[in-house]
VEXZAPA-679305 format. One line per 8 residues: number of its first residue (from 1); their letters; for each residue x, y, z of N, C-alpha, C, O. Coordinates in pm, whole numbers, plus 50000, padded with zeros to 5 digits. Example, Ala and Ser with C-alpha at 12.3 -4.5 7.8 and 13.67 -1.06 7.14 Angstrom:
<rs>
1) AS) 51319,49431,50780,51230,49550,50780,51320,49670,50780,51424,49668,50846  51285,49775,50708,51367,49894,50714,51290,50003,50787,51341,50114,50804 $
</rs>
This chain:
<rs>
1) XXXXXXXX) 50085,49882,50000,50000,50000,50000,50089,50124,50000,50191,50119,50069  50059,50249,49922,50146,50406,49873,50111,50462,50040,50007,50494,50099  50227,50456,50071,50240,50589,50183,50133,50700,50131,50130,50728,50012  50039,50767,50231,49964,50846,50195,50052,50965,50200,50019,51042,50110  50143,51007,50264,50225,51151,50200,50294,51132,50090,50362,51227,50050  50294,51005,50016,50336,51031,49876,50276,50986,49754,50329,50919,49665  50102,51053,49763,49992,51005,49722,50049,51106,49639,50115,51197,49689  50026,51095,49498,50013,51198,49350,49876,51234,49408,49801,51164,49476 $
9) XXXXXXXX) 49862,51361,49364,49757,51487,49348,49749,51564,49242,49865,51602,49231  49688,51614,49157,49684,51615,49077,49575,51714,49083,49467,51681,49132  49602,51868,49023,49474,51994,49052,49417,51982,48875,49493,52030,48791  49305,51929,48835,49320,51940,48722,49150,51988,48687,49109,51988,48571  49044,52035,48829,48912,52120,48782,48908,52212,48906,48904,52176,49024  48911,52381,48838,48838,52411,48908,48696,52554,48851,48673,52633,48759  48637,52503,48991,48470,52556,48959,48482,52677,48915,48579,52728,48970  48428,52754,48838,48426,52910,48823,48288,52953,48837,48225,52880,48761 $
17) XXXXXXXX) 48170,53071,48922,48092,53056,48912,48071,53183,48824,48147,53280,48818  47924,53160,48742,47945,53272,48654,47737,53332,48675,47683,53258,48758  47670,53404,48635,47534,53450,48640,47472,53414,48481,47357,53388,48444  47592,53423,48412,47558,53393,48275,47652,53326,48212,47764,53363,48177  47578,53182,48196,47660,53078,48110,47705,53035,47984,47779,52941,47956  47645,53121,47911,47638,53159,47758,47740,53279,47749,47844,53286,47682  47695,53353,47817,47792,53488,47807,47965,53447,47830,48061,53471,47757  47954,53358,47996,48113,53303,48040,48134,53243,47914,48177,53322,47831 $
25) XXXXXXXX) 48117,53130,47876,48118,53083,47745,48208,53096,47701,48322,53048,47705  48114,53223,47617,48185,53286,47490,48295,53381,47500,48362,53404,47399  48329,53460,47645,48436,53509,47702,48523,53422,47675,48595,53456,47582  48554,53286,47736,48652,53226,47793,48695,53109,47612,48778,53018,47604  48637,53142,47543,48639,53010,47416,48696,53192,47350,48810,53236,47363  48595,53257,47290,48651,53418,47192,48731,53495,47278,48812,53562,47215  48735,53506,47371,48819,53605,47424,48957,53607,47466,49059,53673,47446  48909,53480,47550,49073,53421,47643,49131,53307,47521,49253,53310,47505 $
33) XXXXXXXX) 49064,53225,47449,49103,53152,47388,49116,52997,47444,49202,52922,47398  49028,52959,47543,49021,52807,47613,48939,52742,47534,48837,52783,47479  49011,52589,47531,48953,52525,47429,48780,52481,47527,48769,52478,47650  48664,52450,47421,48549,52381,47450,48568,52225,47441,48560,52153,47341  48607,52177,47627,48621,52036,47617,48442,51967,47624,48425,51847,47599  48362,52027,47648,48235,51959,47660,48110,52053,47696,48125,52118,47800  48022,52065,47646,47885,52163,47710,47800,52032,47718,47765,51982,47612  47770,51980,47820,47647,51860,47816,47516,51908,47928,47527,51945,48044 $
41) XXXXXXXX) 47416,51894,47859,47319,51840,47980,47280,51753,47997,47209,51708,47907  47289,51709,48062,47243,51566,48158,47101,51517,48213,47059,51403,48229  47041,51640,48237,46921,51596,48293,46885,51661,48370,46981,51729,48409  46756,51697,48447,46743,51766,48579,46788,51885,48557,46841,51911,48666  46803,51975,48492,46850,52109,48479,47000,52140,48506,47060,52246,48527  47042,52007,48499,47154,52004,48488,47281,52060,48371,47283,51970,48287  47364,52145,48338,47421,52203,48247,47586,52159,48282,47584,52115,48397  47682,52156,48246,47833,52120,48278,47899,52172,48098,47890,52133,47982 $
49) XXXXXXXX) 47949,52254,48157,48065,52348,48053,48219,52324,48128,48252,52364,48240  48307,52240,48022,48454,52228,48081,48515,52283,48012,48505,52229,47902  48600,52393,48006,48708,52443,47923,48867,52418,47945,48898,52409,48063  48954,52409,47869,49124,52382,47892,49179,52522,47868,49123,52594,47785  49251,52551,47915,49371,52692,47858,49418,52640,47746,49398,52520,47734  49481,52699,47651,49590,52621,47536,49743,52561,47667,49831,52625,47725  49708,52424,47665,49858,52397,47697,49847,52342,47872,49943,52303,47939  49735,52350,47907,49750,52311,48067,49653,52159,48082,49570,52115,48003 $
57) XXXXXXXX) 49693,52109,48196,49629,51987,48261,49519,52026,48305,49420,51953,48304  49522,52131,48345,49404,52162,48443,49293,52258,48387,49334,52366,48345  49185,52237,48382,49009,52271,48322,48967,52345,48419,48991,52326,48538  48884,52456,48360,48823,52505,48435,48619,52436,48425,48583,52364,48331  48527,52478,48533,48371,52422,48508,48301,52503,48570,48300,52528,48691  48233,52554,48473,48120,52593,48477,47965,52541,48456,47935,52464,48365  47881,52587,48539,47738,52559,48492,47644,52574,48557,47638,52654,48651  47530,52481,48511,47428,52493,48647,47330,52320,48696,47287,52230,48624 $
65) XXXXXXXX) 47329,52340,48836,47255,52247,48859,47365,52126,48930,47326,52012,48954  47506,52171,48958,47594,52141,49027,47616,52143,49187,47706,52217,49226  47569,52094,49249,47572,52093,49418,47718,52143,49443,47811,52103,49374  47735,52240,49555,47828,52314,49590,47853,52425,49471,47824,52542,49499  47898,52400,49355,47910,52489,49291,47828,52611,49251,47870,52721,49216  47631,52547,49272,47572,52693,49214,47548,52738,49411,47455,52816,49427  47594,52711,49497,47642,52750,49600,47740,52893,49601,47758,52964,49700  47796,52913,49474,47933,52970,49469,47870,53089,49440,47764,53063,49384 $
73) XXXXXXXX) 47891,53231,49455,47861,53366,49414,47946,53390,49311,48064,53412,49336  47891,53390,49163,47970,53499,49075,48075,53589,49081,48061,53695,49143  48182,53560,49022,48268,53624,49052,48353,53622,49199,48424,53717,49233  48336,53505,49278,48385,53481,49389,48542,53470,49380,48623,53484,49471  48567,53438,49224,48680,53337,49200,48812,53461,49223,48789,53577,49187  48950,53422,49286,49012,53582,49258,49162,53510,49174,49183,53398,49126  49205,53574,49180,49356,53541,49103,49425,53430,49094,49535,53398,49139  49303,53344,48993,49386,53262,48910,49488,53262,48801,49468,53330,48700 $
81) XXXXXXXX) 49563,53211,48810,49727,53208,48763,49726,53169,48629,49651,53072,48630  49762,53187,48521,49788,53111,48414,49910,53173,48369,49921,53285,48319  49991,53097,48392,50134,53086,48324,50194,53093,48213,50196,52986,48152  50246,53183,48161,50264,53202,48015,50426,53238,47984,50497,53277,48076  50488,53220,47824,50564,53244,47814,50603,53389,47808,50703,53429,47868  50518,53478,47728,50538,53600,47707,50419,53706,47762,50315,53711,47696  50431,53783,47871,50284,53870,47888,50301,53951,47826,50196,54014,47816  50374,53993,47772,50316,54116,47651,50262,54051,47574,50166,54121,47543 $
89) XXXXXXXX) 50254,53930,47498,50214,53916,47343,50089,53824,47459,50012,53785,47371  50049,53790,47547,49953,53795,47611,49821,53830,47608,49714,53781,47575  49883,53971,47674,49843,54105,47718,49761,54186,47565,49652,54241,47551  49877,54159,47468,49869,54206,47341,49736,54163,47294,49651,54231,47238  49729,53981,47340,49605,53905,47224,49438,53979,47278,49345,54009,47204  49447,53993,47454,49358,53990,47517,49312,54144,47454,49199,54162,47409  49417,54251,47458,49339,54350,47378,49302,54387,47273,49242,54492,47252  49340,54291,47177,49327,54287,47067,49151,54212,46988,49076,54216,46890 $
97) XXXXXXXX) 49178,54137,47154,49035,54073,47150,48905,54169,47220,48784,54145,47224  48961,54255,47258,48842,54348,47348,48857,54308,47480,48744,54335,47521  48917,54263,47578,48915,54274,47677,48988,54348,47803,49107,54324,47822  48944,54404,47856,48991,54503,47968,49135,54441,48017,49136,54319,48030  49227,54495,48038,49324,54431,48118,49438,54532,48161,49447,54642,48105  49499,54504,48231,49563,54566,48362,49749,54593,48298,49818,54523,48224  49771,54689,48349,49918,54726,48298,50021,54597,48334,50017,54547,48447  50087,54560,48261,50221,54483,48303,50264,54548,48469,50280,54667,48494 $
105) XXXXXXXX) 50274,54462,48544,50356,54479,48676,50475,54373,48696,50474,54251,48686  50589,54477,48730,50680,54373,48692,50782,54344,48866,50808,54440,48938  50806,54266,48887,50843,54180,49053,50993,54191,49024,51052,54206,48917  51032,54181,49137,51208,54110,49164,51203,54006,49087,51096,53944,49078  51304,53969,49022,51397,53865,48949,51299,53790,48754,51291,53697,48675  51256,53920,48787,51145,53941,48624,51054,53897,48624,51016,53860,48512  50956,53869,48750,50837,53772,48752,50737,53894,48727,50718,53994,48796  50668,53846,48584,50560,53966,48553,50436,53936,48563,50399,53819,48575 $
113) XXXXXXXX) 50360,54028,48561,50180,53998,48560,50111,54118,48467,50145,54231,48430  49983,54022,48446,49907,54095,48424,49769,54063,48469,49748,53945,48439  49652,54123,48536,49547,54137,48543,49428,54151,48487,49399,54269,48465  49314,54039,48444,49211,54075,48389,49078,54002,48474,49092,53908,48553  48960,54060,48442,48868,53942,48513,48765,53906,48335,48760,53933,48215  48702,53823,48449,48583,53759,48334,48448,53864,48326,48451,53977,48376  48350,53818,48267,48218,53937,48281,48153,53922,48439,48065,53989,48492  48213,53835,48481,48121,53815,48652,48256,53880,48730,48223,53904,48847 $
121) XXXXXXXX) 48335,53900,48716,48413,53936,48773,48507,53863,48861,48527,53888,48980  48556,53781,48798,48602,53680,48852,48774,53684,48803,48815,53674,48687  48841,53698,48904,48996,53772,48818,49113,53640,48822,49104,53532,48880  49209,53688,48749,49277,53621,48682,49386,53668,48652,49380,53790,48632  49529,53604,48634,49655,53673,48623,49764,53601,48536,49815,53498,48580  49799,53649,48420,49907,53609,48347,50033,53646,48427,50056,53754,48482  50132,53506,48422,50243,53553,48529,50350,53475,48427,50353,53359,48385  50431,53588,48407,50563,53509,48338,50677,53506,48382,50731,53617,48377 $
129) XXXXXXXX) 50753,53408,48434,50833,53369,48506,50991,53316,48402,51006,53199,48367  51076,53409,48373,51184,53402,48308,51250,53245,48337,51306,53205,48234  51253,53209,48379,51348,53095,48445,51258,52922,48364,51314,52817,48332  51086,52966,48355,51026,52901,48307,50957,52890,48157,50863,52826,48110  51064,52995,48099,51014,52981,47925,51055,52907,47849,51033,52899,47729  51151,52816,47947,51208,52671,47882,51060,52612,47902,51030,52636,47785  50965,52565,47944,50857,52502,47968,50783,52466,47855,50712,52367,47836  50828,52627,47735,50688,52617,47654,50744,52558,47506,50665,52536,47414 $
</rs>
């Protein structure tokens, strides 16, 4: 039996809550550019929207009719991370696409950001980390 402190874990959903699921949608597929891994309903008023970033393990879910999740207030969500090679050409796509976003801020040892949220307000942060553009 695996020693439980050296159980793999693995972060690969998390919930986003949104007021409008059509609208998040089409933000997060036209705007941000996350791929559409599935829109299903199931039944019972049940709805489940999974999206990927280009390039990550981990999905974000949206929808409705989810226990705990339509629990969640809109826009609850705050500074999720997505890791990128370049935030300017980032930064660049997101305004290019129409979306609001936040000046480059730049940290000790070149760790940069940038700031945007979704239409619920739910925020989010491109962080580029010099040391990690071997990654991409």
């Amino acid at each position: 039996m695996a020693n439980p402190e050296q159980i793999d874990m693995k972060l690969e959903l998390i919930p986003i809550p949104v007021s409008d699921i059509d609208r998040a949608k089409a933000f997060y597929v036209e705007k941000i550019g996350f791929h559409l891994d599935h829109d299903v309903q199931p039944g019972n008023g049940m709805r489940v929207i999974q999206l990927t970033p280009p390039g990550s393990a981990c999905s974000i879910v949206m929808g409705s009719g989810m226990p705990e999740i339509d629990d969640m207030q809109p826009g609850c969500v705050k500074a999720v991370h997505l890791v990128v090679k370049d935030v300017e050409q980032a930064r660049a796509m997101l305004i290019s696409r129409g979306v609001a976003v936040g000046d480059i801020d730049v940290h000790p040892q070149g760790i940069k950001y940038v700031r945007f949220k979704d239409p619920d307000g739910n925020s989010w942060v491109f962080q580029e980390m010099p040391w990690r553009s071997g990654e991409f």
